[in-house]
C-alpha positions in Angstrom: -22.4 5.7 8.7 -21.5 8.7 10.7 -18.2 9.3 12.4 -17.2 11.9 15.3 -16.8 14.7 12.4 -19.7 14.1 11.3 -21.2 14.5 14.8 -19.5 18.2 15.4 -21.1 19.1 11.9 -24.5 18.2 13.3 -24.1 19.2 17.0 -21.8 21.6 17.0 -24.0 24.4 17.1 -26.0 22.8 20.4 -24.2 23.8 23.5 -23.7 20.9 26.4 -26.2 23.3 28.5 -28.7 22.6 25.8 -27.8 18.9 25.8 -26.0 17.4 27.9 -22.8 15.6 27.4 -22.7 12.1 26.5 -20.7 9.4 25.2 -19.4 10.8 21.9 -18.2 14.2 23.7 -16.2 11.9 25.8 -15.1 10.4 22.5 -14.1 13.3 20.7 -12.4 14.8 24.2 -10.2 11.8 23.6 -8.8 11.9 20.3 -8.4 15.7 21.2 -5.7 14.8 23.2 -3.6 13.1 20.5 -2.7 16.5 19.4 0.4 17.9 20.3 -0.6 21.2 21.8 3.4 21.7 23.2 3.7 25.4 23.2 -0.3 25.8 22.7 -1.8 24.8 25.9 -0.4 26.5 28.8 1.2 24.0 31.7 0.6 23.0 35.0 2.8 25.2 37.0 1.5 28.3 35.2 -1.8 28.0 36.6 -2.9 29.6 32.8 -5.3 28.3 30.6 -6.4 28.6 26.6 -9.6 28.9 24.7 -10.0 25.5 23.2 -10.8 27.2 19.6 -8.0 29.4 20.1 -5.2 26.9 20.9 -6.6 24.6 17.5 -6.4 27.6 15.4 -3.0 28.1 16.4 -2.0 24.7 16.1 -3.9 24.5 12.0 -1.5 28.0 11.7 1.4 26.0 13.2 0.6 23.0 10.9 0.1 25.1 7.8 -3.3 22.9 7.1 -1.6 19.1 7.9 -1.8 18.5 11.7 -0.5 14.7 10.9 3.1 15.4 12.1 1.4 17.0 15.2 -0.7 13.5 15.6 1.0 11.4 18.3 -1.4 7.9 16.9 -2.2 6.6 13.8 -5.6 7.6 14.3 -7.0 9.7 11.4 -7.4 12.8 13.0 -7.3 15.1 10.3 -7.7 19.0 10.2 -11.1 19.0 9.4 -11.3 17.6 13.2 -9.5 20.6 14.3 -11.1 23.5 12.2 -14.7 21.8 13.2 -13.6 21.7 16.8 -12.6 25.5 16.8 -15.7 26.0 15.2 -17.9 24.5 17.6 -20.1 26.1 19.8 -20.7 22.8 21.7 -16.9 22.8 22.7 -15.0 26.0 21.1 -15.6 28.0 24.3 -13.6 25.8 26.4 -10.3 25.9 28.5 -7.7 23.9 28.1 -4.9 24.3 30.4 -2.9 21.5 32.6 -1.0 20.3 29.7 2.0 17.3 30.3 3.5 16.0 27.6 6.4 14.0 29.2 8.6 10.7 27.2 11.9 9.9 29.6 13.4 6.6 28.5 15.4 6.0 31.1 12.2 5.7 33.3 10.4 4.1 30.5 7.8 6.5 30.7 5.7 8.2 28.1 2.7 10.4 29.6 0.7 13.2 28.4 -2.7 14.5 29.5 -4.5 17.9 29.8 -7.6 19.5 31.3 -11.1 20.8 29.4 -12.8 23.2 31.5 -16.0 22.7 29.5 -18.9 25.5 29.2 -21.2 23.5 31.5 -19.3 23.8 34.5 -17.6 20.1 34.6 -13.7 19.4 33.5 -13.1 16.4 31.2 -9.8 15.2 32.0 -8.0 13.4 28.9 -5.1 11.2 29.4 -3.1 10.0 26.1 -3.1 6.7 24.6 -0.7 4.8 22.7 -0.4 4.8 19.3 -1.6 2.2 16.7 2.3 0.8 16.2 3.7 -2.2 17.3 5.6 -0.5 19.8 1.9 0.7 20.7 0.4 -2.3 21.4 3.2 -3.9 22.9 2.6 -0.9 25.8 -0.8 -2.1 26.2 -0.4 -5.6 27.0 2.5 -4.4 29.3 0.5 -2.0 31.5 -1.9 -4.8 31.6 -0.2 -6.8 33.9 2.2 -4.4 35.6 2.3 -0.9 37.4 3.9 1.4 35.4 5.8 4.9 35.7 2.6 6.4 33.5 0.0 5.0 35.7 2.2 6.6 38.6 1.9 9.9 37.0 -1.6 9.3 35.9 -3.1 9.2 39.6 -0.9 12.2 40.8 -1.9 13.9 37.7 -5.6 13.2 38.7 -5.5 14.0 42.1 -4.0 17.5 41.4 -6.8 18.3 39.3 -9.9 16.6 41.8 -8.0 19.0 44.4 -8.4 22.0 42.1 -11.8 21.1 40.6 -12.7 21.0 44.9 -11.6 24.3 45.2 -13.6 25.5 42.2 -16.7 23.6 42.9 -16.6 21.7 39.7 -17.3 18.5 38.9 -14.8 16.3 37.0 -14.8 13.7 34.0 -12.1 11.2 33.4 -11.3 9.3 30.1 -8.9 8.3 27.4 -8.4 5.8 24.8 -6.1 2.8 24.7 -3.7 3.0 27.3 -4.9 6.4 28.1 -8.7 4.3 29.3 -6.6 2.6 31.0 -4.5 5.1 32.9 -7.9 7.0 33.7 -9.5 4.3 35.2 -6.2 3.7 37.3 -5.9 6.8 38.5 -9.9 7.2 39.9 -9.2 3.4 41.5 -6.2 5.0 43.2 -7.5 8.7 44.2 -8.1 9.5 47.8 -12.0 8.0 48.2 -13.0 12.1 49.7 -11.8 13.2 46.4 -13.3 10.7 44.2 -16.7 11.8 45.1 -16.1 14.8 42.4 -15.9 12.1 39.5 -19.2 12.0 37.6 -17.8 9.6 35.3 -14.5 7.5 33.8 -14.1 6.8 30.6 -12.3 3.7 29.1 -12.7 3.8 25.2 -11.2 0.4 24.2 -8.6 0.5 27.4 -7.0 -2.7 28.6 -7.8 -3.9 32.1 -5.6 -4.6 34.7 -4.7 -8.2 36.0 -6.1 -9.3 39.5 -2.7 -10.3 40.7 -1.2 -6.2 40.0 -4.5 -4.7 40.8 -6.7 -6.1 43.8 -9.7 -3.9 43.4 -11.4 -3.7 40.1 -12.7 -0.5 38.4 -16.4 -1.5 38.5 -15.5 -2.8 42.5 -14.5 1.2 43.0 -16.1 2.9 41.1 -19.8 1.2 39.5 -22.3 2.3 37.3 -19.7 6.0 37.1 -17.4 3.8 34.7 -18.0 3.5 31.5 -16.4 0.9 29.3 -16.7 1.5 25.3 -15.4 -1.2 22.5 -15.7 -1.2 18.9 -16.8 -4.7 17.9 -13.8 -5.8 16.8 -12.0 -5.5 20.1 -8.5 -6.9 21.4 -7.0 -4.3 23.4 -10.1 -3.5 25.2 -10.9 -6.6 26.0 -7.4 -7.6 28.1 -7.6 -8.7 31.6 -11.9 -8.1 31.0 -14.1 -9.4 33.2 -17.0 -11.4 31.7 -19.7 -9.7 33.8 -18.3 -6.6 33.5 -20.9 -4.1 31.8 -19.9 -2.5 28.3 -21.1 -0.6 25.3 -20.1 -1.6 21.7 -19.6 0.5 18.9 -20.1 -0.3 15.0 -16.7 0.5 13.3 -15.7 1.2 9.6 -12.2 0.1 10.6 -11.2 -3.0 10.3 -10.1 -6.2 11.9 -7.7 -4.4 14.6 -8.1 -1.3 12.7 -11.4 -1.0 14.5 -9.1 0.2 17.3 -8.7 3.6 16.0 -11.5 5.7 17.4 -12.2 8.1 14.7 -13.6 4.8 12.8 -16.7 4.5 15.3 -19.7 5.3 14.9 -22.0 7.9 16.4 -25.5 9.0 16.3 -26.6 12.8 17.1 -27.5 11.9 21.0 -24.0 9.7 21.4 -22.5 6.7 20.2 -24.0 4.0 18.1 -24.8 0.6 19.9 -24.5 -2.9 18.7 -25.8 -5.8 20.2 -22.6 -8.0 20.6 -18.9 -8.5 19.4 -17.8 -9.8 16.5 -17.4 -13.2 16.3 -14.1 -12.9 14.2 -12.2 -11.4 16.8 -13.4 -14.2 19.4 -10.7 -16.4 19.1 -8.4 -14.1 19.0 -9.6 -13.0 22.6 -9.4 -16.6 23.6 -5.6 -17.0 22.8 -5.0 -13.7 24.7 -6.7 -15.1 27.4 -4.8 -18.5 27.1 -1.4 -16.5 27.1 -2.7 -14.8 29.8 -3.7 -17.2 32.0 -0.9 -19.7 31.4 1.8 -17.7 32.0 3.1 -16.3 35.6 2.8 -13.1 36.5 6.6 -12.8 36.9 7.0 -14.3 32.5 4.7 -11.8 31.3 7.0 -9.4 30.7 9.7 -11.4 28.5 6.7 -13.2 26.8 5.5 -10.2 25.8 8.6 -8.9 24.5 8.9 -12.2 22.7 5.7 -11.5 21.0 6.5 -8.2 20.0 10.2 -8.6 18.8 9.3 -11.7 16.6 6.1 -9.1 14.9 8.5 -6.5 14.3 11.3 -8.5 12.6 10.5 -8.3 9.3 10.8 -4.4 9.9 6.7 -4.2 10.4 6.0 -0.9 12.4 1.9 -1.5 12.4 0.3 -4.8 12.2 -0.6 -4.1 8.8 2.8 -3.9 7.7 3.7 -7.6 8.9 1.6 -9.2 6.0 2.9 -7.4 3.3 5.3 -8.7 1.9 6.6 -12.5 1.8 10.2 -11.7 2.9 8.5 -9.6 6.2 6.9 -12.7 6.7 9.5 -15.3 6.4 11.2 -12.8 9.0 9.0 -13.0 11.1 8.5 -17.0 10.8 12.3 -17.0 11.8 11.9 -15.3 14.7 9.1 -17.3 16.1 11.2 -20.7 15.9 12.9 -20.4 18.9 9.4 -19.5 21.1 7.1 -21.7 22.5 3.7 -22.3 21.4 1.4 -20.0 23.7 4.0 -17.1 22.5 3.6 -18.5 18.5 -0.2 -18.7 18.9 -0.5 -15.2 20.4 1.6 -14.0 17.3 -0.7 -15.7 14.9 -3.9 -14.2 16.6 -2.9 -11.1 16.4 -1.7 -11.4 12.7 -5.0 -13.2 11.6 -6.7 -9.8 13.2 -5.0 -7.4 10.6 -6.5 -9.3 7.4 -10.1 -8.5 6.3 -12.1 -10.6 8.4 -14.8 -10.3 5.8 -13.1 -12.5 3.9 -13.2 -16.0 5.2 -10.4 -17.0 1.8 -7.9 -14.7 4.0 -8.3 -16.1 7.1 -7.6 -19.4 5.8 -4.8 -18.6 3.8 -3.4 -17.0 7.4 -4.4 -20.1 9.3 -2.6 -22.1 6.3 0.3 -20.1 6.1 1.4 -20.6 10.2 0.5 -24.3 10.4 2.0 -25.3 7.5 5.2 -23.8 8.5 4.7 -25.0 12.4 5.0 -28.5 10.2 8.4 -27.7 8.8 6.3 -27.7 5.4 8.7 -25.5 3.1 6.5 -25.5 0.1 3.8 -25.6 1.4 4.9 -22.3 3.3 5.9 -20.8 -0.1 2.3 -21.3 -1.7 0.7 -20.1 1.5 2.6 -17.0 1.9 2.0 -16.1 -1.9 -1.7 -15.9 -1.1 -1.0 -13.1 1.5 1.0 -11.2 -0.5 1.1 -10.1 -4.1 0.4 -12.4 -7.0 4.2 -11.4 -7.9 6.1 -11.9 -4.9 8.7 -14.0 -4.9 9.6 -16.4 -1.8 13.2 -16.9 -1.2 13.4 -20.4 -0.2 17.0 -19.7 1.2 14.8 -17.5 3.5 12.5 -19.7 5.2 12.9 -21.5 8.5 15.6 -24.5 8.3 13.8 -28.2 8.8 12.3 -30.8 6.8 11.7 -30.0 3.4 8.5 -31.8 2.1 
């Protein structure tokens, strides 16, 4: 199995005029933008711009060989990434220039993206995602059903470059991962319609969708065969607020369960990405009770809901989903905060915490299913034994700990 490094040692040497670009450039463009180039890549206002080998040699110099501090995701991007990319003929002889890196709190905003002025003539614009955390994910259900100060930014960030790629006579690209799909498909929807004629394509690798009642005219309405939708086939973020009919290529993944997320575990072959037939059938249901949530709550709910969700995960002092499992006082944590929610908000919980365990394994998932009914049934001992399956053989379950009710 081949991933996106493994793709720049094979066509690195091939330049995009010799063949042309193609859905694992758009990949790799993506995760490119996770790095923190602050100080690298030239900004907006300065009208500058940086040879894409030169600005990832700086930043390996800058790093002194570990560029994971300078990762804003848990994505694996490692410095082999970044020496192969400066070493590319396919992409070393690039510009990068355009660069926003901007997190204001008070407007709860975080936003960064940056322009490729690629050999070929086109410009691949890269918007950031999230990161893998909690914190993470709990962004991308939010922008799913609301507009938000980054999508804002995103589609004045996009028109600015269509207006400069107009005066240059280039033709532009669009794409990101995870809330940064999402933001790119936002912002071509939203672009003035004379101005969208310069987009050859948009690029949503595992972005969330956007609910009818926020947004009235769908992606594939606007834009059509120009926008690509890519999901690794364990998909859950990707596949928010998704359209049934709409049109989308899978990727085989290394990762998994939710870890299938992270794009530096899919699969490519030398002409793009690899292409499987259908999801998996594992992360079905957990589609199903996103869907549920979705559909049973108002509009206007969402938002606590969400937050419900979310603050009830990260209880136990969980920062990635698979942290939550770990250990069975995170757990018992977590089951405390979930007593006072209702039970679309419990079953979105336990959807998304069966998705972090091997799904290979059908003894896990029943020890997770176990585990959450049990305790919806005020079972305590039951509980204990469950929770011991999930955890070490060791562990020790404080029955002071769990949820008060019924003992068995």
């Amino acid at each position: 199995m081949a991933n996106i490094n493994d793709y720049l040692q094979w066509r690195g040497d091939i330049s995009l005029e010799e063949r042309s670009f193609n859905d694992a450039d758009n990949v790799i463009l993506s995760v490119l933008s996770y790095l923190d180039f602050t100080g690298i890549v030239p900004g907006e206002r300065t009208g500058a711009g940086i040879g894409l080998a030169l600005a990832c040699r700086r930043l390996l110099e800058r790093a002194g060989g570990d560029v994971a501090p300078y990762v804003r995701s848990l994505a694996k991007i490692d410095s082999t990434f970044v020496e192969l990319m400066a070493d590319s003929r396919r992409f070393g002889s690039a510009t990068l220039r355009s660069y926003v890196d901007v997190i204001d709190e008070a407007r709860s905003l975080q936003f960064s993206a940056f322009q490729v002025d690629l050999p070929s003539g086109e410009t691949y614009v890269a918007f950031r995602g999230t990161d893998s955390t909690l914190v993470g994910w709990r962004e991308d259900f939010m922008l799913s059903f609301e507009v938000t100060e980054a999508q804002r930014e995103a589609a004045a960030y996009l028109e600015r470059a269509l207006v400069r790629a107009a005066e240059q006579g280039r033709m532009v690209r669009v794409g990101g991962h995870s809330k940064g799909g999402n933001l790119a498909e936002y912002a071509a929807v939203c672009c003035p319609s004379e101005l969208r004629e310069r987009i050859v394509r948009v690029y949503s690798n595992d972005g969330p969708g956007m609910a009818p009642e926020v947004m009235r005219r769908d992606g594939r309405e606007v834009l059509g065969d120009r926008l690509r939708r890519i999901v690794p086939t364990y998909s859950v973020v990707g596949m928010l607020f998704a359209r049934a009919d709409d049109p989308r290529i899978i990727v085989p993944s290394t990762g998994v369960g939710i870890g299938q997320h992270d794009p530096t575990t899919w699969q490519v072959l030398r002409t793009g990405v690899e292409e499987a037939l259908q999801l998996l059938p594992e992360c079905v249901p957990v589609n199903e009770a996103v869907a549920r949530w979705a559909e049973g709550i108002p509009l206007g709910e969402r938002e606590r809901v969400t937050n419900e969700v979310f603050d009830a995960l990260e209880a136990g002092g969980a920062t990635r989903f698979d942290e939550i499992g770990a250990s069975a006082e995170g757990l018992q944590q977590v089951l405390h905060a979930l007593a006072n929610t209702d039970d679309r908000t419990r079953e979105l919980a336990m959807a998304l915490v069966g998705g972090t365990l091997d799904t290979s394994v059908d003894a896990a998932r029943k020890a997770a299913t176990e585990f959450f009914d049990q305790w919806k049934r005020g079972m305590r001992s039951a509980v204990e034994d469950a929770a011991r399956k999930l955890v070490k053989p060791d562990a020790k379950v404080n029955p002071a700990r769990l949820p008060s009710g019924e003992a068995s």
